[in-house]
N, C-alpha and C positions, 0 to 999 in steps of 0.2 A: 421428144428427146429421151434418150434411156434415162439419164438422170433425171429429171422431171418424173420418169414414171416411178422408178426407186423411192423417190421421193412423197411421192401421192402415197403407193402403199402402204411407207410407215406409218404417215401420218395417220392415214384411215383408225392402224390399230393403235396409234398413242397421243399425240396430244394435241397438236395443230392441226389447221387446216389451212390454207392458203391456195386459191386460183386465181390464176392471169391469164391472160387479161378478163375481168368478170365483163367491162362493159366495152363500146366502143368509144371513143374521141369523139369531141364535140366537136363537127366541122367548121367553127367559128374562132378557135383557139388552138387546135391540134394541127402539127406541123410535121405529120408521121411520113415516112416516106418507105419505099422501099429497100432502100439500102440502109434503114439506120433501123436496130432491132432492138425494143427493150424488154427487158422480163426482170418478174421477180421471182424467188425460191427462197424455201426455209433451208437452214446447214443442217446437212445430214447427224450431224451429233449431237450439236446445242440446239433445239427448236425455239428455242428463244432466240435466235438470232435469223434473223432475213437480208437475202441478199439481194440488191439491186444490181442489173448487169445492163452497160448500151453498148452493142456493134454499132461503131462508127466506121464504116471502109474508107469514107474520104469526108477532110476536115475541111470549114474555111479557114486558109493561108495565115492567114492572122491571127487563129485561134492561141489564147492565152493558157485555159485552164479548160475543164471540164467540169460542169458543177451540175446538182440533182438537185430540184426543188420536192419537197413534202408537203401534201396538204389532206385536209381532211376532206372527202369528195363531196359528202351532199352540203357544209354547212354554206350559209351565204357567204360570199366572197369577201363581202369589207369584213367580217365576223373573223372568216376563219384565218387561223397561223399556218403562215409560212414557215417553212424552217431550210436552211441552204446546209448542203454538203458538199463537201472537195470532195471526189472522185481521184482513185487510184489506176491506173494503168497495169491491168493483170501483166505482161512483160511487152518489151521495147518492141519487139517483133511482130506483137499482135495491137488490133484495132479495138479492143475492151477494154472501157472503165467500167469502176466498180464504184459503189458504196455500201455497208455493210451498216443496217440500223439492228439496234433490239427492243426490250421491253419498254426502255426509258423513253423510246421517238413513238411505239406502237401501243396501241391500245386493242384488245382482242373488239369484233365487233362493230370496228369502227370501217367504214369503205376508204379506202385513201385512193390516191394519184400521184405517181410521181414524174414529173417532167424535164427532162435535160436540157441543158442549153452548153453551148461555145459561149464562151465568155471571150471577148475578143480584146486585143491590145490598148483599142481603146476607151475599155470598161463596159462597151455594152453591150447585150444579150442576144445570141439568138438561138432559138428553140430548135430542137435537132427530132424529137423524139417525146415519146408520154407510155405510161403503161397504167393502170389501176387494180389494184387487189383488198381485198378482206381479211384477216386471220381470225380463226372462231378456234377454239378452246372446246373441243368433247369428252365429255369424262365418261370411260368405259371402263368395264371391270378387267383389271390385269387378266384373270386368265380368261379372258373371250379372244378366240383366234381372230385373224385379219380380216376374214370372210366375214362372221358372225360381227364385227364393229361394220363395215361395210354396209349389211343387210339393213342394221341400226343406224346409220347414220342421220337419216331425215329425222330421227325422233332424239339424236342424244340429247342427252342436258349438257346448256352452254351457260359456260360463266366466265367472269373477268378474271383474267389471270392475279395470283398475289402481287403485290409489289414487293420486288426484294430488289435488292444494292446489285446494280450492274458491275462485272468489274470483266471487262470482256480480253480476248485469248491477245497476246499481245503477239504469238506470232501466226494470227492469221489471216494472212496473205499468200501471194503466191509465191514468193521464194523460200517461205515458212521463216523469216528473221523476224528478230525483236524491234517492235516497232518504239521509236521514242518519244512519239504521240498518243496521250489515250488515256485510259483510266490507273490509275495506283494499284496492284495487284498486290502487295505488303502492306505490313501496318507497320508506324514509328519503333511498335515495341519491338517486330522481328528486326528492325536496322539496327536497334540499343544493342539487341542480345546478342549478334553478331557479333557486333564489333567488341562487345565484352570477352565474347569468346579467346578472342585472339590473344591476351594475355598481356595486352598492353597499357600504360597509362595513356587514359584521355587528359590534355593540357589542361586544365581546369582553371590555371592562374590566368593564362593568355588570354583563354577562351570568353572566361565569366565580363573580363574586361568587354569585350564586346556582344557578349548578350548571349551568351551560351554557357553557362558556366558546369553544365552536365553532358552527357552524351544524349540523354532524353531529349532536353531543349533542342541539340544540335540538330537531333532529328525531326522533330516537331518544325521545326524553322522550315526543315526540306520540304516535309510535306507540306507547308502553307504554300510556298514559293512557286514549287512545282503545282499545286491544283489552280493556281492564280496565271498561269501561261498555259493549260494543258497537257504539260509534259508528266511520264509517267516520274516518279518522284524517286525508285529502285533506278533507275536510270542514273539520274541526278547523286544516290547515295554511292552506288557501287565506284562510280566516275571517284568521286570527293576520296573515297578507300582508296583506290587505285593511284592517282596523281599525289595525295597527300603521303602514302606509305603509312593508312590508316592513322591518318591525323601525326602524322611523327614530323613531319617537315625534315626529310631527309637530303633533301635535294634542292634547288636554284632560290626556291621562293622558300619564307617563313611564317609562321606560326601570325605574327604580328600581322602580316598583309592581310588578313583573314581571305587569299584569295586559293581554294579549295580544288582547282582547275588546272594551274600551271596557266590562266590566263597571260598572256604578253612574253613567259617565259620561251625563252628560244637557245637554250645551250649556253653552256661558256659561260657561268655563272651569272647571267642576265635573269634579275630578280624578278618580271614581270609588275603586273598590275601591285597598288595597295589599295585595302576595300576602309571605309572608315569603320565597319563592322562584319558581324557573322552575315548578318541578313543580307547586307548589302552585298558580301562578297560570293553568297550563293543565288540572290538574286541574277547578279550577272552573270552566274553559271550559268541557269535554268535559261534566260534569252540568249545562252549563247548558242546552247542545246539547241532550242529553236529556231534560231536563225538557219542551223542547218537541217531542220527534221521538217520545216514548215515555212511555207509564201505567208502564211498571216499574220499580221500586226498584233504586236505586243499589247497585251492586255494592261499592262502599268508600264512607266514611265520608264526609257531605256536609263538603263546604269552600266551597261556593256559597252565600255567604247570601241571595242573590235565587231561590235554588230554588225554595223556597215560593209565589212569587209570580208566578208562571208557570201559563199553563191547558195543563196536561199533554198533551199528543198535539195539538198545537193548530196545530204548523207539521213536520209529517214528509218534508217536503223542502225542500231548498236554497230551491227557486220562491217558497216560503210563509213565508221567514224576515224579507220586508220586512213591514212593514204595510200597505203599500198595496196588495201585491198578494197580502195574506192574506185566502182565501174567511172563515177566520171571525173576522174585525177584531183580528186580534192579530198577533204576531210582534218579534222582535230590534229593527228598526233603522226610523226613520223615515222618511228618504229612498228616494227614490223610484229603483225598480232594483236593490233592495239584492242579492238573488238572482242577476240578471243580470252584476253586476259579479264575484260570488263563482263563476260558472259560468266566465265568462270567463277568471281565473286559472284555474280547474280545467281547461280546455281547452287552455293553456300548458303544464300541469305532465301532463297525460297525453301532451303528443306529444314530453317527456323520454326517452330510450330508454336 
């Protein structure tokens, strides 16, 4: 594949290395076929990131999800962790899924496996596919050309990549949108400094009543809430700006409800939901967020009573949370833009430094 070779040569000259398939399938456990293709590859920009990709041309009928198993390939079986991934659907049209790991699933050095299965309707597995790969870490000196790391490569020095804090690209997928699952790409302080920005009083009398009595806390709350469901937490804050009129309570719902969403609210001066606090009333954001960005079960105890009522995985990025401009006729908010106006904050609040 061109891309695969693109790929080989930079690595030669910079920093990764990764081949697939290294070994073959074990014919006692692999379920490989000819029509269903897996591989993996590092991203062309971030080499810290690796992508897993399966052509599946044709599904079994019943197929529920698509999901990636991870393992470490030589350790013994009862020893080693498993670890499961949801798989994305590169677009409607085509037969690839995807999962994207990095540093924090990979260790350089280590052989892994990754094995796919149809997860089917009713809960149980079947293997579709397997691939297995290495990634090694060579450190060569910047100005040695691609050739010259090449000639070296049996001899580079390898070592364990650092550990640093993942906080991976939120819109990378293939329709390049902001995804509303994933890691926090902001800190508490750039959401405070923002919202200072704007020139507004934060409620502080309302607020403190219910457990926020700063704009710091309020933020702190988001990002507990949000890292407690996996939802990005600038998601969660831009949302709360946007619906609240930066915390002013200008519209249906009030200050008191602590409900930061426009939860229940439906026009025509219908107050929605009341939260008995801050926490609560952005918890039930944060699962509400989820219910439409993701199929998985809440991590703490539902306080969204409209959870239910949501078609799960139905809007997984910001783009898809209006209705108007949801492919599959659902989403959050009515008006038209709703995404665009929510991206818009987000592009305030990321050039906070």
């Amino acid at each position: 594949m061109k891309k695969r070779k693109i790929m080989f040569a930079s690595l030669l000259a910079g920093v990764l290395l990764i081949s697939v398939p290294v070994w073959a399938a074990e014919e006692d456990t692999a379920k490989e076929t000819d029509e269903v293709k897996v591989e993996a590859y590092l991203d062309e920009k971030d080499q810290d990131i690796c992508y897993v990709e399966a052509q599946i041309p044709s599904l079994p009928s019943n197929t529920k999800k698509i999901r990636f198993k991870l393992e470490e390939r030589e350790k013994d079986k009862k020893a080693s962790k498993e670890v499961w991934f949801d798989s994305t659907k590169l677009k409607k049209e085509e037969d690839t899924w995807i999962v994207k790991l990095d540093d924090s699933d990979l260790e350089s050095g280590v052989p892994y496996e990754v094995r796919v299965y149809a997860q089917l309707q009713d809960e149980t597995k079947q293997e579709l596919g397997m691939t297995a790969f290495q990634i090694n870490e060579t450190v060569v000196g910047a100005e040695e050309k691609e050739e010259d790391a090449k000639e070296k490569e049996t001899n580079a020095q390898v070592k364990k990549p650092e550990q640093v804090q993942i906080v991976d690209d939120a819109t990378a997928n293939a329709y390049g949108y902001y995804t509303i699952m994933g890691n926090t790409t902001v800190t508490a302080e750039q959401m405070a400094d923002l919202y200072k920005a704007q020139g507004v009083s934060y409620p502080a009398d309302a607020l403190k009543s219910g457990g926020a009595p700063t704009i710091e806390d309020f933020c702190e709350i988001i990002m507990e809430e949000a890292e407690a469901e996996g939802v990005r937490a600038e998601v969660v804050y831009v949302q709360s700006m946007l619906e609240t009129g930066w915390l002013q309570f200008r519209g249906d719902s009030q200050v008191e409800q602590f409900n930061f969403a426009g939860l229940g609210t439906t026009g025509g001066g219908v107050k929605g939901i009341y939260f008995p606090d801050v926490q609560t009333g952005i918890r039930a954001q944060v699962q509400h967020l989820k219910a439409y960005a993701s199929d998985e079960d809440l991590n703490q105890e539902c306080v969204d009573e409209r959870f239910s009522l949501v078609t799960r995985e139905s809007a997984p990025y910001i783009e898809w949370l209006g209705i108007q401009e949801n492919p599959n006729g659902g989403g959050w908010a009515a008006g038209a833009n709703y995404g665009d106006k929510l991206l818009n904050i987000m592009s305030q609040l990321k050039q906070i430094s």
